[in-house]
C-alpha beads as a LAMMPS data file, in Angstrom:
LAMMPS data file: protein, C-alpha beads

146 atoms
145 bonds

1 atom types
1 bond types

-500.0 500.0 xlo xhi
-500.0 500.0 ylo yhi
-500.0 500.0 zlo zhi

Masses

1 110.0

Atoms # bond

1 1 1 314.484 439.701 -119.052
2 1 1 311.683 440.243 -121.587
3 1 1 314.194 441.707 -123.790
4 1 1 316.362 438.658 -123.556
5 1 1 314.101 436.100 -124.418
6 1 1 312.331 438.409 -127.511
7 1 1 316.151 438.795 -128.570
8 1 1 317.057 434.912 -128.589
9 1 1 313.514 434.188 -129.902
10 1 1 313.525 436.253 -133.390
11 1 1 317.536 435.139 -133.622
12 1 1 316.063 431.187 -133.649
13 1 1 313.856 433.088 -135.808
14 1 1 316.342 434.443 -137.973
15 1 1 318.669 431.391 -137.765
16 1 1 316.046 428.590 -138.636
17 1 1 314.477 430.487 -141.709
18 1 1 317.751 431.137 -142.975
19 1 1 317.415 430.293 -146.814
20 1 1 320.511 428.544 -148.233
21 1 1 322.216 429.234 -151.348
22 1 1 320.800 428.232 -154.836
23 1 1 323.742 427.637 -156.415
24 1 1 324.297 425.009 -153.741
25 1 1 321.128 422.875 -154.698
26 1 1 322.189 422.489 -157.911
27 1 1 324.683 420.213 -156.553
28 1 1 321.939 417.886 -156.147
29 1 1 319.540 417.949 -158.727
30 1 1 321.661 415.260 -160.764
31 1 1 320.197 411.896 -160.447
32 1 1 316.873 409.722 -160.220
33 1 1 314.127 411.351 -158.993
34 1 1 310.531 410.050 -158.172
35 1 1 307.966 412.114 -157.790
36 1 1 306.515 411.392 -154.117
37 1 1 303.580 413.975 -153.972
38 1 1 302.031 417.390 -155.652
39 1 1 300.532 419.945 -153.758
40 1 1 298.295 422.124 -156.082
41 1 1 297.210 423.749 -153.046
42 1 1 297.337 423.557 -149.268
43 1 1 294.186 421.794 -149.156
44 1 1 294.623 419.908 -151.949
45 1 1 297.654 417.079 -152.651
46 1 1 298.009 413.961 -154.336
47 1 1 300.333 411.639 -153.270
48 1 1 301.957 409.032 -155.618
49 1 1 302.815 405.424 -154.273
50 1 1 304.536 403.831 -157.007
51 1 1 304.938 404.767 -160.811
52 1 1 306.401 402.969 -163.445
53 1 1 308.483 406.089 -164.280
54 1 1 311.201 408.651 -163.088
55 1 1 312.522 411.548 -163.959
56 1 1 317.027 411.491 -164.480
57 1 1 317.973 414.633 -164.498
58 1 1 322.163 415.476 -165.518
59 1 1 323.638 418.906 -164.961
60 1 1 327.170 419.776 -166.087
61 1 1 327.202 422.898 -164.513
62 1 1 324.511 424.826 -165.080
63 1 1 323.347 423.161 -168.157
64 1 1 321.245 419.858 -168.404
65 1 1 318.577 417.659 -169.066
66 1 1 315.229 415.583 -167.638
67 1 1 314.037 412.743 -169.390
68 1 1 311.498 410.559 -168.217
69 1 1 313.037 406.478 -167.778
70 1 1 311.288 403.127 -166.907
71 1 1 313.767 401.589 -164.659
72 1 1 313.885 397.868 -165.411
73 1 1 314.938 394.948 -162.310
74 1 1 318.151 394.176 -163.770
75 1 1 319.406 398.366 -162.858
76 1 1 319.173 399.730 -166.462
77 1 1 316.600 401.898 -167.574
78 1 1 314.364 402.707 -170.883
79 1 1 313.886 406.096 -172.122
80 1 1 310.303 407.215 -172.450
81 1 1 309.218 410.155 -174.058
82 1 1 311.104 413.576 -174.774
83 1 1 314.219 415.061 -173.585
84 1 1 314.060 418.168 -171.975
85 1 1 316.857 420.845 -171.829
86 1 1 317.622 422.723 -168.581
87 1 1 319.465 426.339 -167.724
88 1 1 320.203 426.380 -164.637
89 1 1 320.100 430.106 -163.410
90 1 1 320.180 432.214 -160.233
91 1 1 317.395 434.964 -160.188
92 1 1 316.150 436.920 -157.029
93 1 1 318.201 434.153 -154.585
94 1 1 316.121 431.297 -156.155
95 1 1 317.333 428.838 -158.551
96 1 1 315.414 428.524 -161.724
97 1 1 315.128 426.179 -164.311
98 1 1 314.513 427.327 -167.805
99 1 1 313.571 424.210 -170.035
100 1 1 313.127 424.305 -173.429
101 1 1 311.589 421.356 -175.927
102 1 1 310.916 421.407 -179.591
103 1 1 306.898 422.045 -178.397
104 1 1 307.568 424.322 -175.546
105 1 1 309.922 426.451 -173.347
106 1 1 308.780 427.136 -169.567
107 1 1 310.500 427.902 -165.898
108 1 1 310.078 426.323 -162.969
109 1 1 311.896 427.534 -159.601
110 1 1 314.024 425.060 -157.211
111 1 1 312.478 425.629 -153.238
112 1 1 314.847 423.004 -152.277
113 1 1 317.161 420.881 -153.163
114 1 1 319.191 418.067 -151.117
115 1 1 320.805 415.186 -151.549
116 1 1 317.588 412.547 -150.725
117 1 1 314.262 415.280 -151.865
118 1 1 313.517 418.251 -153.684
119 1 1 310.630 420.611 -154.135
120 1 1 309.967 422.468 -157.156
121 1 1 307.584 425.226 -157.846
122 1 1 306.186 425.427 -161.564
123 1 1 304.224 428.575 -163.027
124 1 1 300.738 427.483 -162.169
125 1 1 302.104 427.629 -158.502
126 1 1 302.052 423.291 -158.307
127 1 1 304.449 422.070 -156.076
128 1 1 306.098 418.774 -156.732
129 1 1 307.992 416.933 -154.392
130 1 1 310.477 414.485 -155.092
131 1 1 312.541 411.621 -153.177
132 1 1 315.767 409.991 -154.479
133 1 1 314.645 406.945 -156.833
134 1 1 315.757 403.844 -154.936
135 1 1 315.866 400.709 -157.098
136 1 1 314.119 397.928 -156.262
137 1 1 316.561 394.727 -155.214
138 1 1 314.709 391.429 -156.148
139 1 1 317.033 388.939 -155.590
140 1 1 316.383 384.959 -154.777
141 1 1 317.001 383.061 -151.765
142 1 1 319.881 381.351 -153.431
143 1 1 321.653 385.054 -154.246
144 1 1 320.836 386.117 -151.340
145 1 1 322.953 383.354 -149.226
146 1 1 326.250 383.998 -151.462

Bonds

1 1 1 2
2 1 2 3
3 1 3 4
4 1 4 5
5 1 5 6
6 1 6 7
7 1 7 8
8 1 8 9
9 1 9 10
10 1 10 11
11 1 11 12
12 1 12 13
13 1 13 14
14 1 14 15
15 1 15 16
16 1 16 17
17 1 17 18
18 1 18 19
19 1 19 20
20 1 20 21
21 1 21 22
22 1 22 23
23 1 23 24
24 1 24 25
25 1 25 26
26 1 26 27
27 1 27 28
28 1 28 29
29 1 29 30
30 1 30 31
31 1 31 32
32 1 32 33
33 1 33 34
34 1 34 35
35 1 35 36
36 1 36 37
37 1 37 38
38 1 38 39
39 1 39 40
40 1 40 41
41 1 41 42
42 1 42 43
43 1 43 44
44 1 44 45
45 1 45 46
46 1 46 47
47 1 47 48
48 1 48 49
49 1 49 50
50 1 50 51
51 1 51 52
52 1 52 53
53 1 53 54
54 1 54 55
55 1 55 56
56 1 56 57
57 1 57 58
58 1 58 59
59 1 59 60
60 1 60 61
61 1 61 62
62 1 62 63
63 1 63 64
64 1 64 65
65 1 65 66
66 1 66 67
67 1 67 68
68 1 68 69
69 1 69 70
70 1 70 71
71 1 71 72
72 1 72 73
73 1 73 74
74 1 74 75
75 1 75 76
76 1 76 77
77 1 77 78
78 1 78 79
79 1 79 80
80 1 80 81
81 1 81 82
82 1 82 83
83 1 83 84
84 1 84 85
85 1 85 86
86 1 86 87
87 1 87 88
88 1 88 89
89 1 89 90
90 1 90 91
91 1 91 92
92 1 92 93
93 1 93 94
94 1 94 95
95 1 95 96
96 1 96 97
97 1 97 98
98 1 98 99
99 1 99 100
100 1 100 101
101 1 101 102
102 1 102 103
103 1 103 104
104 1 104 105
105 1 105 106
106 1 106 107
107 1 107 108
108 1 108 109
109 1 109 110
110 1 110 111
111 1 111 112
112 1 112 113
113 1 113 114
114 1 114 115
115 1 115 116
116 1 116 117
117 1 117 118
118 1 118 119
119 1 119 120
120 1 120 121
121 1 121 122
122 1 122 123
123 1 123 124
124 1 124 125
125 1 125 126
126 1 126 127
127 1 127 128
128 1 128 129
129 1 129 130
130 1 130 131
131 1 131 132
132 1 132 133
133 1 133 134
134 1 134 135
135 1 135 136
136 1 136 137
137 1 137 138
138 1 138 139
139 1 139 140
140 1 140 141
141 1 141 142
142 1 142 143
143 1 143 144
144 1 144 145
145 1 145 146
């Protein structure tokens, strides 16, 4: 009976740490992202309520790019600040991102990636997590009733 239950315990185990496949996240990576909280250690996060900019990130396979945008209330957004290019490549069963600026070229690695958050891992071993930018919907009474 030990047996048994040792058997079905490493196989929930097995089953529940099962990693899934990078080249599926990348799937998801296009979009608005905002960052929600950063670990820079386990004792040690910081957790973001509200900032007046995201991250849009575009793939086209497994090429891209992140800018930083100022969403505005009417839906549209401002760029702010540099675009970013992104390789998207599959190293060691992790996807990595290799960016690359006029100032700077660095990696970060995807630890996952789904349709509503993502984590990502960056050299100095910072982990940023990210939900799905939802835009705010101010509308007026008056709007509201039509």
């Amino acid at each position: 009976m030990r047996k048994i239950l040792a058997s079905l315990l490493l196989g929930c185990i097995f089953l529940s740490c099962e990693k899934k496949d990078p080249k599926e996240q990348l799937k998801h990576l296009s979009g608005y992202w905002e960052i929600d909280k950063v670990e820079f250690s386990n004792d040690s996060v910081k957790e973001y309520t509200m900032s007046p900019y995201i991250d849009y990130l575009e793939f086209n396979n497994d090429k891209g790019f992140r800018r930083k945008v100022k969403p505005k209330f009417d839906g549209t957004s401002i760029a702010a600040g540099t675009t970013e290019e992104i390789e998207a490549i599959v190293e060691n069963d992790s996807l990595r991102l290799y960016y690359k600026t006029p100032y700077a070229i660095w990696m970060e690695t995807v630890i996952s990636a789904e349709e509503d958050k993502m984590r990502i891992l960056n050299p100095e071993g910072v982990i940023y997590h990210y939900n799905k930018y939802q835009p705010i919907n101010i509308s007026t009474n008056e709007e509201a009733e039509q």
